[in-house]
ZAMARGU-4260 file (C-alpha; in steps of 0.2 Angstrom, whole numbers, plus 5000, padded with zeros to 4 digits):
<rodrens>
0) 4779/4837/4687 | 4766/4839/4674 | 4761/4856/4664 | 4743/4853/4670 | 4741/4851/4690
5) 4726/4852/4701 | 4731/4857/4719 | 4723/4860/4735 | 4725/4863/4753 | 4726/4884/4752
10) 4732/4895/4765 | 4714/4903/4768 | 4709/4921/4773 | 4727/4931/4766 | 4728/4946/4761
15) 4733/4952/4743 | 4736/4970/4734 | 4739/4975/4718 | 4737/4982/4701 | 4729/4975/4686
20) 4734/4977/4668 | 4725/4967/4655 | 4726/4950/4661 | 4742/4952/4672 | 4740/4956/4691
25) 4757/4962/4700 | 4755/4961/4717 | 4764/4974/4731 | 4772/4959/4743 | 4773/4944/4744
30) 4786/4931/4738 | 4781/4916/4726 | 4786/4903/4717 | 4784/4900/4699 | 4768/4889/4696
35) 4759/4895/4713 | 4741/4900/4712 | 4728/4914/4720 | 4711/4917/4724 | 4707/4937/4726
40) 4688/4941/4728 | 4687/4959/4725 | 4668/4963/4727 | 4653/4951/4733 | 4652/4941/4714
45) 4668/4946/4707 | 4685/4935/4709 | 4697/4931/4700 | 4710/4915/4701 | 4729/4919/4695
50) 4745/4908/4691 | 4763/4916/4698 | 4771/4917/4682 | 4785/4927/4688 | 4790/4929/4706
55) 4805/4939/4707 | 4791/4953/4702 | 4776/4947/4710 | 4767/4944/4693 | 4752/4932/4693
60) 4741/4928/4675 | 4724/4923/4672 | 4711/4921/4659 | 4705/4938/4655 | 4691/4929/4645
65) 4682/4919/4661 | 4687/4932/4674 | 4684/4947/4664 | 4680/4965/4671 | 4694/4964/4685
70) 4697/4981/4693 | 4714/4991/4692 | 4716/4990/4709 | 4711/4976/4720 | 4713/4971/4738
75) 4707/4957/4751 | 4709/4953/4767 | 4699/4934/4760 | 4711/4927/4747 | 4718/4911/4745
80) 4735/4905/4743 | 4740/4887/4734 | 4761/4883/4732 | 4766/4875/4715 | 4769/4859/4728
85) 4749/4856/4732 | 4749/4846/4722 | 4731/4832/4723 | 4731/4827/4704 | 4743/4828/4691
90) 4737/4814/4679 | 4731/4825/4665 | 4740/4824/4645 | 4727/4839/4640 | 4712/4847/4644
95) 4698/4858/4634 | 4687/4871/4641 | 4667/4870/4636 | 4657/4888/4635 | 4639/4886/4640
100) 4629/4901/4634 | 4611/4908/4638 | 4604/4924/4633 | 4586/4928/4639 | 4576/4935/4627
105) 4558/4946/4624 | 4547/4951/4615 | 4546/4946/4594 | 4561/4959/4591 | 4571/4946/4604
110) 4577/4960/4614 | 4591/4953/4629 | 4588/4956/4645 | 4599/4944/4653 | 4615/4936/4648
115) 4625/4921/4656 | 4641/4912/4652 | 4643/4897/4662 | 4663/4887/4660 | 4668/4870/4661
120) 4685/4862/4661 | 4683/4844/4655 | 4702/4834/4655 | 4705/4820/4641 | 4698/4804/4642
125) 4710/4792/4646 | 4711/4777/4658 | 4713/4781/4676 | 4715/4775/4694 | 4699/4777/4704
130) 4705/4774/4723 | 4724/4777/4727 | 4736/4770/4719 | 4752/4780/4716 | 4756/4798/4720
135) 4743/4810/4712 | 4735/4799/4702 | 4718/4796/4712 | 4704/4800/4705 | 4693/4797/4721
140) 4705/4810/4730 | 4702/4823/4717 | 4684/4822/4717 | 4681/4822/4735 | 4693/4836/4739
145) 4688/4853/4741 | 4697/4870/4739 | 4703/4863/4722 | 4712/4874/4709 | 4718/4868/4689
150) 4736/4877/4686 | 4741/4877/4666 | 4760/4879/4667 | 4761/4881/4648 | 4746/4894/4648
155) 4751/4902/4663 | 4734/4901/4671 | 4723/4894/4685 | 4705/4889/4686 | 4697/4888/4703
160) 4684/4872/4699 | 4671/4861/4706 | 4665/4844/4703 | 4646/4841/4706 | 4643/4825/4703
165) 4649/4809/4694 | 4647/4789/4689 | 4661/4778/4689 | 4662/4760/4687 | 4679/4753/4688
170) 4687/4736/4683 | 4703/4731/4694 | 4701/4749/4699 | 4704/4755/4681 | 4691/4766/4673
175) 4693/4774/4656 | 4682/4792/4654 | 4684/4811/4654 | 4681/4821/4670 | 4670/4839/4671
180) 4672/4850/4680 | 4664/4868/4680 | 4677/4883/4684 | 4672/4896/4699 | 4670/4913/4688
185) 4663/4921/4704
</rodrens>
């Protein structure tokens, strides 16, 4: 299995408690497995997407950085539940994360009034299997799939993403480009 993994098919509508500390959630029951992923909204634009990075004490990580100003205490009755075997895509050797930043501005003293910071997660260029082929290494599949999270073993993180739109034009079903996507902060 690879260190970076998209999965999909989530148990939908479960429910999650817990504290948060930093950028660790321990959460009250449950059991996981190492490598499993969750979704826990915990206000109307607020969510967070964490990694089990520890299951004999029910603690999940997540990128602090993209899903910042998490509560100490969250609940939900709406979360989402991916096992490390969910797995869709595992074809990936790296990946990067592009920041897209805009800050509206007044006035000639350029006084903010609005700030926005919009990710993506872009994986390496390399050359890929558009329609299926072997196990997890469809590109096609990916793409049109929906409920899709990225899971960074190595990181211990999670990235719940979303692919809006693409070209691809394949020889023998070979094509050789990196893939965008744009990561749920919401």
């Amino acid at each position: 299995m690879s260190n970076f993994n998209f999965l999909h098919n989530p148990a939908i509508n479960q429910s999650f408690s817990g504290t948060v500390s930093n950028n660790l959630i321990t959460l009250a029951s449950g059991t996981y497995d190492e490598g499993d992923v969750i979704y826990i909204p915990y206000n109307d634009v607020g969510s967070v997407y964490a990694y089990c990075s520890d299951p004999t004490t029910n603690l999940f990580t997540f990128n602090d950085e993209v899903y910042n100003n998490v509560p100490a205490n969250i609940s939900t009755s709406k979360g989402k539940y991916w096992e490390v075997n969910d797995i869709i895509y595992d074809d990936v050797q790296s990946y990067r994360i592009s920041s897209l930043i805009e800050k509206g501005l007044y006035s000639k003293a350029y006084f903010t009034y609005k700030t926005s910071v919009e990710y993506s997660l872009i994986i390496s260029v390399q050359r890929r299997e558009f329609f299926s082929g072997n196990a997890n290494k469809s590109v096609r599949t990916l793409l049109l799939a929906n409920d899709v999270v990225f899971s960074d073993s190595c990181d211990g993180v999670a990235y719940g993403i979303g692919f809006s739109e693409g070209t691809f034009e394949t020889l023998n079903n070979k094509f050789k480009s990196s893939l965008e996507f744009n990561i749920a902060t919401r």
